[in-house]
MISELUM-188205 format. One line per 8 residues: their letters; for each residue x, y, z of C-alpha. Coordinates in Angstrom, 3 decimals. Each point is the difference from the previous one (the first is absolute). Layout:
<recs>
a	X:Y:Z  ...
</recs>
This chain:
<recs>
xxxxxxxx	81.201:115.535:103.596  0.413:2.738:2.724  -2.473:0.760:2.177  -0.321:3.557:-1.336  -1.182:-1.754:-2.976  -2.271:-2.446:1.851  -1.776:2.489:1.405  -0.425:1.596:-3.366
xxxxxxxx	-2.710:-2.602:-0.862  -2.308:0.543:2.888  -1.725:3.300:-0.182  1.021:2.436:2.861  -2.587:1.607:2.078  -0.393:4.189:0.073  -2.429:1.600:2.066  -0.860:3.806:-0.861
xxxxxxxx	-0.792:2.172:2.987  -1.675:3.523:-1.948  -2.740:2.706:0.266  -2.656:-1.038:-2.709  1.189:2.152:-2.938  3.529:-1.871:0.331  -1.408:-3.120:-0.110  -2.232:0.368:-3.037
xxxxxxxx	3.361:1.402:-1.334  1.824:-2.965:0.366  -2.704:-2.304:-0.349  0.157:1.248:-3.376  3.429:-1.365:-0.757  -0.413:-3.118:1.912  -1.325:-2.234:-2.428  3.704:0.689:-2.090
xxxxxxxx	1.079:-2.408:2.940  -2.095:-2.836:0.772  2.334:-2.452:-1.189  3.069:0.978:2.485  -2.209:1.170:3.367  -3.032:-0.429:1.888  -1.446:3.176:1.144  -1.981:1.361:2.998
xxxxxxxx	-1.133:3.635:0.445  -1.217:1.798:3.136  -1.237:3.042:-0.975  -0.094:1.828:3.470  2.718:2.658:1.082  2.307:-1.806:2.261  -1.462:0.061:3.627  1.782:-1.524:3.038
xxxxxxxx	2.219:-2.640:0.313  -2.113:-2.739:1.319  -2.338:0.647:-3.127  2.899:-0.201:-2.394  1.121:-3.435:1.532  -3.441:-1.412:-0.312  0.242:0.802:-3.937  3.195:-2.022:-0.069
xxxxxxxx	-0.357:-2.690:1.827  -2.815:-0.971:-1.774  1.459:0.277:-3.769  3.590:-0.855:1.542  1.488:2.373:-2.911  4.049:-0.034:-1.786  -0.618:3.637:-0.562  -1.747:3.101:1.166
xxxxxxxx	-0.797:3.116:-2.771  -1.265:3.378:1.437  1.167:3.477:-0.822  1.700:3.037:1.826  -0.363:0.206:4.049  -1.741:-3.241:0.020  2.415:-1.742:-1.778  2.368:1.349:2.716
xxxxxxxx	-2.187:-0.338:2.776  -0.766:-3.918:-1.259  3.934:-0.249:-0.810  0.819:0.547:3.722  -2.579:-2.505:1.860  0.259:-2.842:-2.324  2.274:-2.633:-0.319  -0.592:-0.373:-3.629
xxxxxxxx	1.345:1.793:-2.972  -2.139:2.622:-1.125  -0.050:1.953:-3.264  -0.111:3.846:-0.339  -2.394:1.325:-2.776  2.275:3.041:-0.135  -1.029:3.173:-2.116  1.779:1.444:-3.310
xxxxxxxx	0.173:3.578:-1.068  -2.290:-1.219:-2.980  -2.808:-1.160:2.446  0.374:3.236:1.532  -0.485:1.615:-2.991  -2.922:-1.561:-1.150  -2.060:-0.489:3.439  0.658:3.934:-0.130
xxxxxxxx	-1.011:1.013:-3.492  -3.374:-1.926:0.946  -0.750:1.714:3.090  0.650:3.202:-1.683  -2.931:-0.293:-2.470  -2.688:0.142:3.594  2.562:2.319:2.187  2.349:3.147:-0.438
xxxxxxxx	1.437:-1.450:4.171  1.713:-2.767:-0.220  1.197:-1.538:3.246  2.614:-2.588:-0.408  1.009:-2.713:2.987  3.310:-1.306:-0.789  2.093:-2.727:1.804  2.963:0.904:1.298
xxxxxxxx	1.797:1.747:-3.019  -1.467:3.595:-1.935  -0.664:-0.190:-3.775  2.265:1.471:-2.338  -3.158:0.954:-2.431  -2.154:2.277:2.139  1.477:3.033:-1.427  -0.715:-0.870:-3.711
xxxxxxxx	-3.289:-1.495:0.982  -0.926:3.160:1.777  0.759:2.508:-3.316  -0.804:-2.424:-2.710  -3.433:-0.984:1.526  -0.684:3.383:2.122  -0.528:-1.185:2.728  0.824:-0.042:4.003
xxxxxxxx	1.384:-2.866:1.408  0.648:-0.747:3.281  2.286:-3.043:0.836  -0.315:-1.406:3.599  3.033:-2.362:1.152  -0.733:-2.752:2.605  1.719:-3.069:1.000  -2.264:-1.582:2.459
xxxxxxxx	-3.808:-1.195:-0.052  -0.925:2.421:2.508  1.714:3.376:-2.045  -1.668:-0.839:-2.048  -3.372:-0.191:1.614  0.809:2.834:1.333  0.767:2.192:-3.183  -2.964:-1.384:-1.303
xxxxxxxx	-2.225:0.918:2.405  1.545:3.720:-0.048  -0.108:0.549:-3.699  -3.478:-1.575:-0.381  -1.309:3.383:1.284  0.895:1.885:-2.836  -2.744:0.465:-3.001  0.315:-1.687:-3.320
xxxxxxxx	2.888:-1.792:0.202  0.925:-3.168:-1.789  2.271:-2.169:1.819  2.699:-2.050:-2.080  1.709:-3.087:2.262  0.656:-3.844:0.866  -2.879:-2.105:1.100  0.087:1.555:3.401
xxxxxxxx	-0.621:3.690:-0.466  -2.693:-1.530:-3.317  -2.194:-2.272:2.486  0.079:3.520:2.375  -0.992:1.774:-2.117  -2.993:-2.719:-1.038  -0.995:0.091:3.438  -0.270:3.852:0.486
xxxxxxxx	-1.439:0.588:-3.263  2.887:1.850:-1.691  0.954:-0.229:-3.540  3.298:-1.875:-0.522  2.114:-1.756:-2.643  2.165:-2.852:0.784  3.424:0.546:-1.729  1.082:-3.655:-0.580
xxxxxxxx	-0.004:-1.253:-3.861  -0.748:-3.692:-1.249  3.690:0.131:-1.363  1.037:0.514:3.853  -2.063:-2.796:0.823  1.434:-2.433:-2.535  3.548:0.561:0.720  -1.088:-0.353:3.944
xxxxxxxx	-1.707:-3.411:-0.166  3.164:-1.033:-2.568  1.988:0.914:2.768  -1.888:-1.440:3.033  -0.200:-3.484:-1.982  3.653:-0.175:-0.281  -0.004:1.106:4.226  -2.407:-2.678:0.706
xxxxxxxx	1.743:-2.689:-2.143  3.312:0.923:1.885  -2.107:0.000:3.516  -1.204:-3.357:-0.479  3.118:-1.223:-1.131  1.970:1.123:2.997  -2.519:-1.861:2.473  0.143:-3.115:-1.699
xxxxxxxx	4.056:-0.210:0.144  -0.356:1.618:3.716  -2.136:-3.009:0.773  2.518:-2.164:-1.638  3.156:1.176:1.590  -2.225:0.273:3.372  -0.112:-4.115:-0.856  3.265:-0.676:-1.034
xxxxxxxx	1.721:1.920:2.531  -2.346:-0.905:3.440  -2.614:-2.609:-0.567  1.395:-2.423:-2.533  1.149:-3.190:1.906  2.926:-0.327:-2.420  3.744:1.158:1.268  0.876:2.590:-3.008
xxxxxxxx	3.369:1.961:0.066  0.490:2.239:-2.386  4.048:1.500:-0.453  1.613:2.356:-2.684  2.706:-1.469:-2.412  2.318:0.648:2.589  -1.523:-1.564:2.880  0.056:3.342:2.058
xxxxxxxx	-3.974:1.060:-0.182  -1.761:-2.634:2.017  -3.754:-0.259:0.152  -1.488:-2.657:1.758  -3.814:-0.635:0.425  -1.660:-0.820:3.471  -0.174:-3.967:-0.974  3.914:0.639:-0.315
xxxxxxxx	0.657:1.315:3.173  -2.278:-2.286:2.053  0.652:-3.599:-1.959  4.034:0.532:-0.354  0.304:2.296:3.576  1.731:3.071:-2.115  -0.384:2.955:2.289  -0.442:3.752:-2.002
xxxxxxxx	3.263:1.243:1.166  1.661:-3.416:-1.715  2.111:1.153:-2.700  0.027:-3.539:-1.993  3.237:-0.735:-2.109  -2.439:-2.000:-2.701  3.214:-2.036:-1.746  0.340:-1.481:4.024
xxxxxxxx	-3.603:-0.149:0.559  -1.415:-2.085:-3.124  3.125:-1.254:-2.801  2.687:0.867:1.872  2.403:-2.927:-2.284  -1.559:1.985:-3.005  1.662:2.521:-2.301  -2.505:0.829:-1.896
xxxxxxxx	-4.405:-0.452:1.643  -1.460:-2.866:-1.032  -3.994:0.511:-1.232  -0.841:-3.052:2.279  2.064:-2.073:2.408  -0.186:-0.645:4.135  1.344:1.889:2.801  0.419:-0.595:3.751
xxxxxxxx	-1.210:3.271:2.372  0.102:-0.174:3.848  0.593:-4.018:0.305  -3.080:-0.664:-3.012  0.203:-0.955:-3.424  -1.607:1.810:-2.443  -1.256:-0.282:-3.799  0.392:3.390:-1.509
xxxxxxxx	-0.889:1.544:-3.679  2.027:3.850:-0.867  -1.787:2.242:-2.986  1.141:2.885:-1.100  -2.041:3.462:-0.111  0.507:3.296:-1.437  -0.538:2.692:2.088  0.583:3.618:-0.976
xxxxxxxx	3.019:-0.691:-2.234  1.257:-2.486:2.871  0.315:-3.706:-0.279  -1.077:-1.736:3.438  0.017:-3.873:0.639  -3.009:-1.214:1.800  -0.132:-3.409:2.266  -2.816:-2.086:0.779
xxxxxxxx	0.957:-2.807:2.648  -1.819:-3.157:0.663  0.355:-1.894:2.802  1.124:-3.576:-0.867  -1.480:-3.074:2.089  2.057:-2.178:1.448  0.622:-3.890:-0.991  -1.120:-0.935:3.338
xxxxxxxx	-3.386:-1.503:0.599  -1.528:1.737:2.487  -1.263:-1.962:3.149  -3.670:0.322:0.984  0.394:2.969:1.919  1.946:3.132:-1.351  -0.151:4.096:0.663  -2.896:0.124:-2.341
xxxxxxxx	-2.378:-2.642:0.972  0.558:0.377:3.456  -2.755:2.271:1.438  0.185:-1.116:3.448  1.173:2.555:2.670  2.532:-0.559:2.342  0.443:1.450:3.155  0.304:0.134:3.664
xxxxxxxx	-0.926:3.331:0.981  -2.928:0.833:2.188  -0.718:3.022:-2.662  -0.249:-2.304:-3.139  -2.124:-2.465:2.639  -2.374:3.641:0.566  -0.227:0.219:-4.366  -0.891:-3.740:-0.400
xxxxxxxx	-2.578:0.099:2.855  -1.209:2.976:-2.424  -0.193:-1.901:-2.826  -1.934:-2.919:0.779  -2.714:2.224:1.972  -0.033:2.399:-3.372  -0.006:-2.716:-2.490  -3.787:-1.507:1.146
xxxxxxxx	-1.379:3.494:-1.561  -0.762:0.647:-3.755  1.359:3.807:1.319  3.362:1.428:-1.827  3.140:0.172:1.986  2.405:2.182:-0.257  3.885:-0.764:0.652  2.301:2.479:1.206
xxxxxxxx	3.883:-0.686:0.189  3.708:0.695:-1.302  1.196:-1.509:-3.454  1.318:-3.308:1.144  -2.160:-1.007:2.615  -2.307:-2.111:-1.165  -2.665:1.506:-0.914  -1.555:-2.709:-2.827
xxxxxxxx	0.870:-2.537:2.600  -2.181:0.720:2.515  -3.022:0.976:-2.796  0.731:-4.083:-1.768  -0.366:-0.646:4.242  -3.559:1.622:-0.374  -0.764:-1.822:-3.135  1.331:-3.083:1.529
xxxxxxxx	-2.657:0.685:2.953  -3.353:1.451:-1.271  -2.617:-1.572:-1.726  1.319:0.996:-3.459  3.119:-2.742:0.556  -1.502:-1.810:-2.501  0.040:2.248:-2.761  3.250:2.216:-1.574
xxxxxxxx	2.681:1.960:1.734  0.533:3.029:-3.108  2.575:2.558:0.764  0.612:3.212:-1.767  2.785:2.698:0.603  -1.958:2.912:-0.592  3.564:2.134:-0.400  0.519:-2.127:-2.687
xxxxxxxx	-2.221:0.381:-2.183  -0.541:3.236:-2.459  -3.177:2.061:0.436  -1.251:-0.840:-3.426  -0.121:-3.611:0.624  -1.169:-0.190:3.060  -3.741:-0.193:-0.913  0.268:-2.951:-2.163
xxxxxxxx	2.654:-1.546:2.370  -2.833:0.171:2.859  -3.039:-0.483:-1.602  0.949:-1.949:-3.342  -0.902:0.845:-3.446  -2.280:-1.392:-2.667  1.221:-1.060:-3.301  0.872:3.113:-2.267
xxxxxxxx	-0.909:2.827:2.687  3.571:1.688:-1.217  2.924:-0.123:-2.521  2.454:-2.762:1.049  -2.457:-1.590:2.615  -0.319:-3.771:-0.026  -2.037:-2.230:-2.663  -2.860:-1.698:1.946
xxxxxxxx	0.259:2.604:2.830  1.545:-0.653:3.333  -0.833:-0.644:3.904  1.051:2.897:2.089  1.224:-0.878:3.875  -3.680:1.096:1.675  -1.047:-2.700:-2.234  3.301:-2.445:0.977
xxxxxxxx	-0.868:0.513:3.559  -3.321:-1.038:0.100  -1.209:-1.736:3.106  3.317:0.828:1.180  2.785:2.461:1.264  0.737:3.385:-2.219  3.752:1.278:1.602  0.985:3.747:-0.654
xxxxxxxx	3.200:0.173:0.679  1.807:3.944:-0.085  -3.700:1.733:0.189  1.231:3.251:0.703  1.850:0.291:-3.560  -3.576:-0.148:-2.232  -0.678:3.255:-1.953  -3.224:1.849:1.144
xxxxxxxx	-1.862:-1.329:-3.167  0.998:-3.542:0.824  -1.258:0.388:3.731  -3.108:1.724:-1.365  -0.655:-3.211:-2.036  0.574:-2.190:2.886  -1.508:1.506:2.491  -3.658:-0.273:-2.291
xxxxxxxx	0.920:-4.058:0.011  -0.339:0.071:3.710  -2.810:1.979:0.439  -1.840:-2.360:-2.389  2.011:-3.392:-0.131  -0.957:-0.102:-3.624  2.446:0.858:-3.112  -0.241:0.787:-3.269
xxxxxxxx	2.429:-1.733:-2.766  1.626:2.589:-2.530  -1.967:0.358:-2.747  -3.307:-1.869:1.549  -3.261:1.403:1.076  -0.399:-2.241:2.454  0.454:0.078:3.633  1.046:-3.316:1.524
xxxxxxxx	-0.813:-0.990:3.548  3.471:-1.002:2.672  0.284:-1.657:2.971  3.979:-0.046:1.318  1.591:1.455:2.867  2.400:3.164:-0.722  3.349:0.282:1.870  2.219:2.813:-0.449
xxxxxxxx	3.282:0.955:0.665  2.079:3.428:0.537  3.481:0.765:1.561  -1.127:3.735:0.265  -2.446:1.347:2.621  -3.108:0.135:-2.445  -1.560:2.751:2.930  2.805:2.330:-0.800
xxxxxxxx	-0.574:0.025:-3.555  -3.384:0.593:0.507  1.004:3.019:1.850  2.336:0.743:-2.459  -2.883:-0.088:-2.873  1.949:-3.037:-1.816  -2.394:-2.440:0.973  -3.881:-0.339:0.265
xxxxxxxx	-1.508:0.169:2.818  -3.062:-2.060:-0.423  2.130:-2.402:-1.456  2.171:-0.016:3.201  -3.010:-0.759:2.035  -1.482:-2.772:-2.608  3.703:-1.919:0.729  0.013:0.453:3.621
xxxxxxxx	-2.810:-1.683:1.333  3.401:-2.335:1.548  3.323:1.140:0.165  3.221:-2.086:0.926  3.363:1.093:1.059  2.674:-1.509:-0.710  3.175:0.933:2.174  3.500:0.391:-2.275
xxxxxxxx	2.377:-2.405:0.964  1.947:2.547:2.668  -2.733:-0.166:2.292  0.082:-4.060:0.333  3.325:-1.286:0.101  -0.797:-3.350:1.324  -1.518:-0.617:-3.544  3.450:0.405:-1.589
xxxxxxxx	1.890:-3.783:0.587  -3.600:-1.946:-0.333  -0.773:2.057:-3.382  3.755:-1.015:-1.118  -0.129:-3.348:0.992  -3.108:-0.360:-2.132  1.306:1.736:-3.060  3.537:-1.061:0.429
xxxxxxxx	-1.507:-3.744:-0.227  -1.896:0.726:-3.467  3.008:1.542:-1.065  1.856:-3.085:0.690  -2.234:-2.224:-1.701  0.409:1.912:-2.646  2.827:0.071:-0.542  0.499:-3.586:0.692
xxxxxxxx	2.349:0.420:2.624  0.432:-2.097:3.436  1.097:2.076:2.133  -1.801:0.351:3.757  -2.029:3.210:0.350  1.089:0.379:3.746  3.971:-0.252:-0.898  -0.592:2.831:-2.447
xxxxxxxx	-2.064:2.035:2.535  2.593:-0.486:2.649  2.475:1.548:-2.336  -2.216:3.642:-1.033  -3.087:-0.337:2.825  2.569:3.347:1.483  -0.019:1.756:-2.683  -3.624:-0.712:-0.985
xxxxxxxx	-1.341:1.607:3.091  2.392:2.982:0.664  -1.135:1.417:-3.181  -3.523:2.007:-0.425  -1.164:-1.701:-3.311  -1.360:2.950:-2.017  -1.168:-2.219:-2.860  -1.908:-2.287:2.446
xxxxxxxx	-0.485:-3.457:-0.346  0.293:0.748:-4.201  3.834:1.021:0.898  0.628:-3.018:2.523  -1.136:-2.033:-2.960  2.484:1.757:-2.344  2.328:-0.494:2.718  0.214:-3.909:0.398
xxxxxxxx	-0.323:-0.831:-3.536  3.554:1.948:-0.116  0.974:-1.807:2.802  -0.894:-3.687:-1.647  0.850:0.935:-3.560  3.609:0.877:1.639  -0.474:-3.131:1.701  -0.831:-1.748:-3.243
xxxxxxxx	3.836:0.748:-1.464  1.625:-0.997:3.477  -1.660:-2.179:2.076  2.516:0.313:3.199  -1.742:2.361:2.727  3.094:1.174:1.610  0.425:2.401:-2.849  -3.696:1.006:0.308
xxxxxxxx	0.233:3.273:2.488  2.857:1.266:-2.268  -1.927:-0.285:-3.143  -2.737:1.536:2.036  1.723:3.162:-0.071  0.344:-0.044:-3.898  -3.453:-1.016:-0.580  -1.959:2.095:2.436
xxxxxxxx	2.306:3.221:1.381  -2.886:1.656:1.220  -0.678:-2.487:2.291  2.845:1.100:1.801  0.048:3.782:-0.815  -3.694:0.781:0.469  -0.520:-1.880:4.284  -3.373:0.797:0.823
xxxxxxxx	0.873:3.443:2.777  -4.131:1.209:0.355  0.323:2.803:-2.204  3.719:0.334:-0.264  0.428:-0.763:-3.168  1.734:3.016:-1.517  2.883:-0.245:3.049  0.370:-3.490:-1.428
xxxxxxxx	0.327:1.100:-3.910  1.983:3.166:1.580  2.344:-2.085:1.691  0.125:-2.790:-2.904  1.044:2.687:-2.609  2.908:0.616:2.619  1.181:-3.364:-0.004  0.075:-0.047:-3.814
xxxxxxxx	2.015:3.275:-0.076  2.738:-1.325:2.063  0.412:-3.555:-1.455  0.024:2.237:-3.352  3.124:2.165:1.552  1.331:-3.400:1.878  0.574:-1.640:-3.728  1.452:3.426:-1.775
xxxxxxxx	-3.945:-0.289:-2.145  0.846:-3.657:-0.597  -4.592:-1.097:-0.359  1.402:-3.850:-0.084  1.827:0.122:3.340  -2.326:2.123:1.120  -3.084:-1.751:-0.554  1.585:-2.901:1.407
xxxxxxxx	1.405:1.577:3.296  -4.115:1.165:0.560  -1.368:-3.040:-0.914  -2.283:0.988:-2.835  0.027:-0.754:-3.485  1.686:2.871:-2.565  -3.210:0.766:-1.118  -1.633:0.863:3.213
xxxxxxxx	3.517:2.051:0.515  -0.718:2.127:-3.114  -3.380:0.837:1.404  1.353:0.875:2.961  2.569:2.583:-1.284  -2.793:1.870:-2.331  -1.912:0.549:2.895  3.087:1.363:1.634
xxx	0.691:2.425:-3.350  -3.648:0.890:0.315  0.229:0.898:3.657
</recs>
């Protein structure tokens, strides 16, 4: 079942905007389609903007009907589909023959185009008509209000010119027919079904492609048109100028692709599962990749339940003394930094600290996390309160964290609606479960988390402002890894010691670090701490296949180029790249286009080399 069809089953929602003649019109013919739409009229003539947008954001219509200049004018401010009511010769016709029988003047507003039947109207009726062309609101407001002068005159029109005329006391005839009106609502269904459609696979692609945790490539039979999804690029480090050669990248011993098998990407092994899709007469292969877990036990401390900082600066020294003075309130704090820095860190460091230690640490990635679920995700859901939703009903994370720490992490991505909702949570520190009427008391201390300055977006109108001041009653920096360099060899010791136990190695942390601690600190560590992490797991995993450390700064090069490509020059970065893509351009003209001997005259792998010379054919 498509989801064309899905949507088929639920009715769509059409809001009328009409003077009150067109809406007892099509009133008439609405019962005809109870079955396939739910209906709302407003039976004003279209006013300003602000009053249209309070009409829909209440009914939160698929489709908008209205006829003429206000289908127009409604056409160009909304977002939404909307549906013309258009006129036919026959209406014409027949709105005129009836204004005839009270008038010999005859004054007809037409939008846009003139009507081909005046002429024969005019002899076979004897009669005068005069037709008055607008395309605007305010034409024709304007013709109105000029022809209104003249003496027993019947006016013949859309809803406009009719609820004008109402208000002024003039005679007039509205030339739309309940034929018109059947074929429009047929038409609008079929625009609202489509509508409604097209959000619900936007949201899904919008999941698939950025917030879905899952690495998903998707390739053409050929293996030339490469799609990869942001859990792609970020789990298996594929950059968007990478032009992957798939047969290397997941079966490369494999004539033909396997539904199922494993793989091995950047130094990690992988589980992955290939289906095929048909899209527009085109058969692409699609990848999901798991990450498999290694046959190693892990020792009591690894990367993820390790939630101790380490450092040495006098900065991180200035964020701690923060956090144990902040964490004695019940008041929220807010948490500014880069990606990488340790952001959920230093908020388990608050939990760890405040009175609330006792009860739950619950996180939630608030990028990650589609706007329709975010209610229920937050405040929990009781037991049938929508299609799909969990037998017995289920705990949302206000209710997880009671009596203890609620984390926010990426605050600044939540949709206006979603801060709206939250925002009413802090003001009242009470929540309401989907689908219950009743409110239920919270006591937990909020944390929150954003690497983007939430002020600017407030400027910016991207973020609320009351909400902005509800988060920052206490705000902590924390300082990217740049500005604290003296963190870099205690942070690596630490993680380069997990990593080791691991990976069951012995091997002394200090002999490694004497090998790299050079090139660990002459480079300006972008990715923060997360990117020193994905650094020295490279560095053990090599380690892992051969043990001897006097091969270690030469594998360094293969594993982590941009360690030595990218040296941390305060805001010279582009001379570096500049002078980098030089480099690559010689050894290319040194080895007659040879990329093996190449690659290995520059110390990088072939891969990184490839990279390199797109970004030279792009430049």
């Amino acid at each position: 079942m498509n989801l064309m069809t899905q949507q088929q089953y639920t009715p769509v929602k059409v809001m009328i905007f009409g003077h009150k003649e067109f809406s007892q019109l099509v009133s008439s013919v609405i019962p005809e389609f109870a079955d396939k739409a739910q209906f709302k009229i407003i039976d004003a003539i279209v006013g300003s903007a602000a009053e249209i947008q309070q009409h829909i954001d209440r009914f939160n219509p698929d489709v908008v009907v209205s006829g003429g200049v206000n289908a127009s004018y409604l056409d160009s401010m909304l977002d939404i589909p909307v549906a013309s009511l258009d006129v036919t010769e026959s209406d014409i016709i027949e709105a005129v023959t009836r204004a005839a029988q009270v008038s010999r003047k005859i004054v007809l507003f037409n939008f846009k185009r003139k009507s081909a039947v005046i002429p024969l109207l005019e002899s076979s009726l004897n009669i005068h008509i005069q037709e008055v062309l607008y395309t605007r609101p305010d034409e024709a407001r304007e013709s109105f209000h000029i022809v209104s002068t003249q003496k027993d005159i019947a006016i013949v029109g859309a809803s406009l010119v009719c609820g004008l005329a109402a208000q002024n006391n003039v005679l007039s005839f509205m030339f739309y027919s309940a034929e018109s009106c059947r074929n429009t609502l047929r038409h609008a269904i079929d625009m609202g079904r489509t509508n409604r459609a097209s959000k619900t696979e936007y949201a899904l692609t919008n999941w698939l492609l950025k917030q879905s945790r899952t690495p998903i490539i998707m390739t053409d039979a050929n293996g030339e048109s490469v799609t990869l999804n942001e859990a792609a690029r970020q789990e298996l480090d594929l950059s968007l100028d990478f032009e992957i050669d798939l047969a290397e990248l997941i079966h490369p011993e494999d004539a033909d692709r396997p539904t199922d098998g494993e793989c091995q990407i950047n130094g990690n092994e992988w589980w992955f599962h290939q289906d095929k899709v048909d899209a527009q007469n085109q058969t692409m292969h699609v990848y999901q990749l798991y990450r498999k877990k290694t046959d190693a036990k892990p020792a009591d401390k690894t990367l993820h339940h390790n939630h101790q900082l380490t450092f040495q600066s006098s900065s991180l020294d200035q964020v701690m003394k923060q956090v144990n003075s902040f964490s004695t309130s019940p008041s929220n704090v807010l948490i500014n930094g880069e990606s990488g820095t340790g952001k959920e860190l230093v908020a388990r460091a608050i939990h760890n600290a405040s009175p609330y230690a006792k009860g739950k640490f619950v996180a939630l990635n608030c990028s990650a996390i589609p706007t329709e679920l975010f209610e229920g995700e937050l405040f929990g859901h009781r037991d049938g309160a929508f299609t799909g939703s969990k037998r017995g009903g289920r705990k949302g994370l206000i209710e997880e964290a009671q009596n203890g720490v609620l984390f926010l992490d990426e605050i600044s991505e939540l949709a206006m609606d979603q801060q709206a909702k939250l925002l009413r949570f802090l003001q009242e520190r009470h929540y309401r479960p989907l689908g219950s009427n009743e409110e239920k008391p919270v006591v937990l201390k909020l944390v929150a988390a954003s690497n983007k300055s939430l002020k600017s977006l407030v400027e910016k109108g991207l973020f609320r402002e009351d909400l902005f001041f509800r988060l920052n009653v206490f705000n902590i920096h924390i300082p990217p890894l740049r500005m604290r360099p003296e963190d870099i060899l205690c942070i690596a010791q630490n993680k380069l010691q997990m990593f080791l136990n691991t990976y069951q190695l012995n091997i002394g942390v200090d002999d490694i670090l004497a090998q790299i601690k050079t090139a660990l600190t002459n480079y300006s560590w972008p990715g923060n701490v997360r990117e020193l992490e994905n650094v020295l797991e490279r560095i053990v995993a090599c380690l892992h296949m051969d043990k001897d450390l006097a091969n270690l700064e030469t594998a360094l090069r293969q594993i982590a180029p941009e360690l030595f490509v990218e040296a941390r020059l305060d805001g010279a970065q582009g001379l570096v790249r500049s002078k980098e893509l030089e480099l690559v351009a010689d050894a290319m003209n040194k080895f007659a286009g040879d990329k093996q001997k190449a690659a290995e005259y520059l110390g990088m792998s072939q891969t990184t080399l490839w990279r390199r010379l797109k970004r030279i054919h792009k430049n």
